[in-house]
N, CA, C and O atoms as a GROMACS GRO file, in nm:
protein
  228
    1UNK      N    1  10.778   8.606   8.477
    1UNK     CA    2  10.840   8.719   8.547
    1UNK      C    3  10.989   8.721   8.512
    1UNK      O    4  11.055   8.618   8.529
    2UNK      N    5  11.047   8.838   8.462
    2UNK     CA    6  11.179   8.826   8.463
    2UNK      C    7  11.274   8.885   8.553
    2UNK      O    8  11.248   8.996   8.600
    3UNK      N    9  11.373   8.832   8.581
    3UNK     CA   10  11.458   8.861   8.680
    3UNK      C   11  11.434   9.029   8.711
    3UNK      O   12  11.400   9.056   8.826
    4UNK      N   13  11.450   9.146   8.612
    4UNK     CA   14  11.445   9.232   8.677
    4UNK      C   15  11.309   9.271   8.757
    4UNK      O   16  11.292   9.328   8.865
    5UNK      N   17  11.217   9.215   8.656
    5UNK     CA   18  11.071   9.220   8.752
    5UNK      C   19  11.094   9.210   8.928
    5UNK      O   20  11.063   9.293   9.013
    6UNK      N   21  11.165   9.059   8.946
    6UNK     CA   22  11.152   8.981   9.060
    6UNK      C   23  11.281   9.103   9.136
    6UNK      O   24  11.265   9.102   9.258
    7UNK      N   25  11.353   9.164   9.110
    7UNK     CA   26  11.449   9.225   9.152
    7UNK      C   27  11.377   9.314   9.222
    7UNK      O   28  11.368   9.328   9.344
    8UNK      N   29  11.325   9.374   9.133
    8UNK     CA   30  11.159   9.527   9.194
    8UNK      C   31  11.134   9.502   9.256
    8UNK      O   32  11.204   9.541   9.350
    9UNK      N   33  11.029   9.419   9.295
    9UNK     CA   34  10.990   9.346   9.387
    9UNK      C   35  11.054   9.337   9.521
    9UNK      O   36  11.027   9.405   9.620
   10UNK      N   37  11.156   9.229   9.506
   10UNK     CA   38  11.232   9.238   9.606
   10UNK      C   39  11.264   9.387   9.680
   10UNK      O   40  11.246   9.409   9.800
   11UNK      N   41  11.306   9.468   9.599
   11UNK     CA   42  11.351   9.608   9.660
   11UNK      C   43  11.246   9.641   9.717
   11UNK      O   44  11.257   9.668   9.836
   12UNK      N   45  11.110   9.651   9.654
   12UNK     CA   46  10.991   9.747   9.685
   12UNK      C   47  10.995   9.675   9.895
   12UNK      O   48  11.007   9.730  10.005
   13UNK      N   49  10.975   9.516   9.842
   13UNK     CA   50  10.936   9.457   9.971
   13UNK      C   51  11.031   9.513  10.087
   13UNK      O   52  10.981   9.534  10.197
   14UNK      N   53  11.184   9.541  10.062
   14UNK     CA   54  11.269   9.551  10.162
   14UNK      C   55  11.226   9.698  10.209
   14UNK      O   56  11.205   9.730  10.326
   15UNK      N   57  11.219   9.771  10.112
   15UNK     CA   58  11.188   9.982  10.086
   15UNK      C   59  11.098   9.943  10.190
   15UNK      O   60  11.142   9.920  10.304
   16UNK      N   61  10.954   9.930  10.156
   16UNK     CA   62  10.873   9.893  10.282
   16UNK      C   63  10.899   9.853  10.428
   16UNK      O   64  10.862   9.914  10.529
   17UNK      N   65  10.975   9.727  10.420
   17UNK     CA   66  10.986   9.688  10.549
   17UNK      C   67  11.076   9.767  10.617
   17UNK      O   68  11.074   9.772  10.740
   18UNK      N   69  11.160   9.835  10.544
   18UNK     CA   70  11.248   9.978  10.647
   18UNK      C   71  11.152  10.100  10.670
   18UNK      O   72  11.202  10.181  10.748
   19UNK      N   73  11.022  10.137  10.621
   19UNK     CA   74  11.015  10.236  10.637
   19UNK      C   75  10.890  10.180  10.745
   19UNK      O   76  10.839  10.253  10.829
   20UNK      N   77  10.860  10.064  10.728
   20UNK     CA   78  10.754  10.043  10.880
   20UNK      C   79  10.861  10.054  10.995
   20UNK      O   80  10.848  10.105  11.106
   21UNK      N   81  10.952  10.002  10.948
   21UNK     CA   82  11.078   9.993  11.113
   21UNK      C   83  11.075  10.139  11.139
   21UNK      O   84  11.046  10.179  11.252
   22UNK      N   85  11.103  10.228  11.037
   22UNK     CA   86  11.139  10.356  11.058
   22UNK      C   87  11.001  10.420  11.144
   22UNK      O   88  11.022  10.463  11.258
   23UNK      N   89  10.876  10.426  11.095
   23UNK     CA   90  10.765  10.473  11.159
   23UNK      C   91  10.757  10.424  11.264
   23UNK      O   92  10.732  10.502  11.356
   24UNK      N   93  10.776  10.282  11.296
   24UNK     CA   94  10.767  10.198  11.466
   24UNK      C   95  10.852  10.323  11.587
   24UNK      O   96  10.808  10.369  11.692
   25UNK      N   97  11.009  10.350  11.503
   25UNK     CA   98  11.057  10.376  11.605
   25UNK      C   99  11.010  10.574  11.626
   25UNK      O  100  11.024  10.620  11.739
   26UNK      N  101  10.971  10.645  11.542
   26UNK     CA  102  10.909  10.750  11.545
   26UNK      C  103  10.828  10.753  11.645
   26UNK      O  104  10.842  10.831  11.739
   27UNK      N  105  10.736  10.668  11.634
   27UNK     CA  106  10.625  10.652  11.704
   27UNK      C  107  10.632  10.653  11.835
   27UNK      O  108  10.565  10.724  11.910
   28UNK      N  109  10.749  10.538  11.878
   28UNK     CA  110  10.779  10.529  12.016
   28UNK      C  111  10.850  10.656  12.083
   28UNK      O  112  10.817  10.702  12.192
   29UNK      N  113  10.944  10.702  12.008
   29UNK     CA  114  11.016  10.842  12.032
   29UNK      C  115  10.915  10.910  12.089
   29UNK      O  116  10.933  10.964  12.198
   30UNK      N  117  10.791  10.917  12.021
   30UNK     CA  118  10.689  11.029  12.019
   30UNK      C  119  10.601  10.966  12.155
   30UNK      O  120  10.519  11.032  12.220
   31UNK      N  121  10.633  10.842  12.179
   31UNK     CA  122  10.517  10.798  12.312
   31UNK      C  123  10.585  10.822  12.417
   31UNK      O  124  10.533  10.837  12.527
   32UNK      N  125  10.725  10.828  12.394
   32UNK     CA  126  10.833  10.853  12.511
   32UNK      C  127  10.820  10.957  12.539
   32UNK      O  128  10.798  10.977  12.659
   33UNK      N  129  10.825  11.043  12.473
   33UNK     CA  130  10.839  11.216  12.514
   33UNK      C  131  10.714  11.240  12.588
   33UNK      O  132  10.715  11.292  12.700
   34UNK      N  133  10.579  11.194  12.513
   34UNK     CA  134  10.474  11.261  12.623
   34UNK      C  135  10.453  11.203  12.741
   34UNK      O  136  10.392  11.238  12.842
   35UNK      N  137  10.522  11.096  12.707
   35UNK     CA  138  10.527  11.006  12.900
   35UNK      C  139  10.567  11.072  13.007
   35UNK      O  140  10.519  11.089  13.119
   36UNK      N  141  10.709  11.121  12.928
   36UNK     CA  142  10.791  11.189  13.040
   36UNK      C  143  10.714  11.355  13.037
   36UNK      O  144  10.746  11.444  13.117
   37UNK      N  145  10.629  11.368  12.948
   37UNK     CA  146  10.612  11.541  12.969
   37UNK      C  147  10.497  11.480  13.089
   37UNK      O  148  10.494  11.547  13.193
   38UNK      N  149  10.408  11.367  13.083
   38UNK     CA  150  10.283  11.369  13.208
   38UNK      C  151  10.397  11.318  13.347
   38UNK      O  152  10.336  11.298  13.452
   39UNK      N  153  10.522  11.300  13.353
   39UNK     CA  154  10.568  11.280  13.476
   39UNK      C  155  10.602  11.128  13.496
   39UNK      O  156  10.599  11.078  13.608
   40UNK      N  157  10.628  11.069  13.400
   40UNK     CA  158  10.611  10.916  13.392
   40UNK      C  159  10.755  10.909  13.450
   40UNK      O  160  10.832  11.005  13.443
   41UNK      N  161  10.784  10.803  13.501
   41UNK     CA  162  10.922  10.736  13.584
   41UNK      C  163  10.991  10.702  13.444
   41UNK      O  164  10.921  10.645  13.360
   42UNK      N  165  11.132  10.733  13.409
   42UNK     CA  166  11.252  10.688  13.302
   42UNK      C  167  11.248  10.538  13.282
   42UNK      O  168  11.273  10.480  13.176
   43UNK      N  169  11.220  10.489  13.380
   43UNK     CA  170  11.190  10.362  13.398
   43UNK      C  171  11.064  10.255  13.349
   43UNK      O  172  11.060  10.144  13.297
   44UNK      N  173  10.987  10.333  13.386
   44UNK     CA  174  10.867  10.301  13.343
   44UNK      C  175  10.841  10.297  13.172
   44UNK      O  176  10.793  10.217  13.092
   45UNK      N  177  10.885  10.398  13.169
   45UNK     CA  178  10.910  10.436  12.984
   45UNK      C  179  11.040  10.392  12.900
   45UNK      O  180  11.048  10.399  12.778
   46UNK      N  181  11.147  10.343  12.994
   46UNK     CA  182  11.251  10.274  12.922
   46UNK      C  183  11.166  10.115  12.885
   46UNK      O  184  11.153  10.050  12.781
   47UNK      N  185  11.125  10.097  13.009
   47UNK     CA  186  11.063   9.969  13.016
   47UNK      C  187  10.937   9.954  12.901
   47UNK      O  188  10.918   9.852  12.835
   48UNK      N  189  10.873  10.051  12.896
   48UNK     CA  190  10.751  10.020  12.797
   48UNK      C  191  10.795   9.990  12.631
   48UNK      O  192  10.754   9.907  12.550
   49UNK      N  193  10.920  10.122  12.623
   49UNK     CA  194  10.958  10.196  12.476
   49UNK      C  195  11.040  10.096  12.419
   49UNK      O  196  11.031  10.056  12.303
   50UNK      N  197  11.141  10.049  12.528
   50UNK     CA  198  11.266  10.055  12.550
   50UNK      C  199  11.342  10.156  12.418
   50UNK      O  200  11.391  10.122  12.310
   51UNK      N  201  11.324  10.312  12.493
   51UNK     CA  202  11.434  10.343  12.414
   51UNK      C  203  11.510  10.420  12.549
   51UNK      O  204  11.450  10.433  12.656
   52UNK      N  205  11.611  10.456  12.534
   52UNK     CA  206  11.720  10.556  12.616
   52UNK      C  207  11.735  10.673  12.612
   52UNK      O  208  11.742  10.721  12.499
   53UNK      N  209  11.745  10.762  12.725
   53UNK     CA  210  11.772  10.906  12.718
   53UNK      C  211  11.824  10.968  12.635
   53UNK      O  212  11.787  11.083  12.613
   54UNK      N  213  11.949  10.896  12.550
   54UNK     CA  214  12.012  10.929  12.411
   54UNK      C  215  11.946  10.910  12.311
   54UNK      O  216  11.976  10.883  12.195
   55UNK      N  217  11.855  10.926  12.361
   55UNK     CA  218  11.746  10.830  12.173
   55UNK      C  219  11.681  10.969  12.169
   55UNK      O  220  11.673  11.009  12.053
   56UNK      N  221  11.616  11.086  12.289
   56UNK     CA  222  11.572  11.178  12.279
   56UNK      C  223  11.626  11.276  12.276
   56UNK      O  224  11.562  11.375  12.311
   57UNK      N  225  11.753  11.291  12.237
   57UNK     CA  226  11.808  11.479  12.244
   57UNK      C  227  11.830  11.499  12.119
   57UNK      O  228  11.868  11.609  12.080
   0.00000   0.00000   0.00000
């Protein structure tokens, strides 16, 4: 393998692991909002998500 091979690699692995972080926090955004659209307590859903009222506007 030569260095630039192992370089690819490396990138591909990091590219990936940001774009699962990125979908994780989508996801939660998206579990937050319908929490609060069925009436769920801020609390309840800070606590589950943990994300913050500023995370949704």
């Amino acid at each position: 393998m030569t260095i630039a091979d192992a370089l690819r690699l490396e990138g591909r692995a990091k590219g990936k692991a940001e774009g699962i972080d990125e979908g994780i926090s989508i996801s939660k955004l998206e579990d937050a909002r319908k929490m609060l659209e069925h009436g769920i307590a801020w609390t309840v859903v800070t606590d589950i998500t943990r994300i913050k009222p500023e995370d949704l506007a």
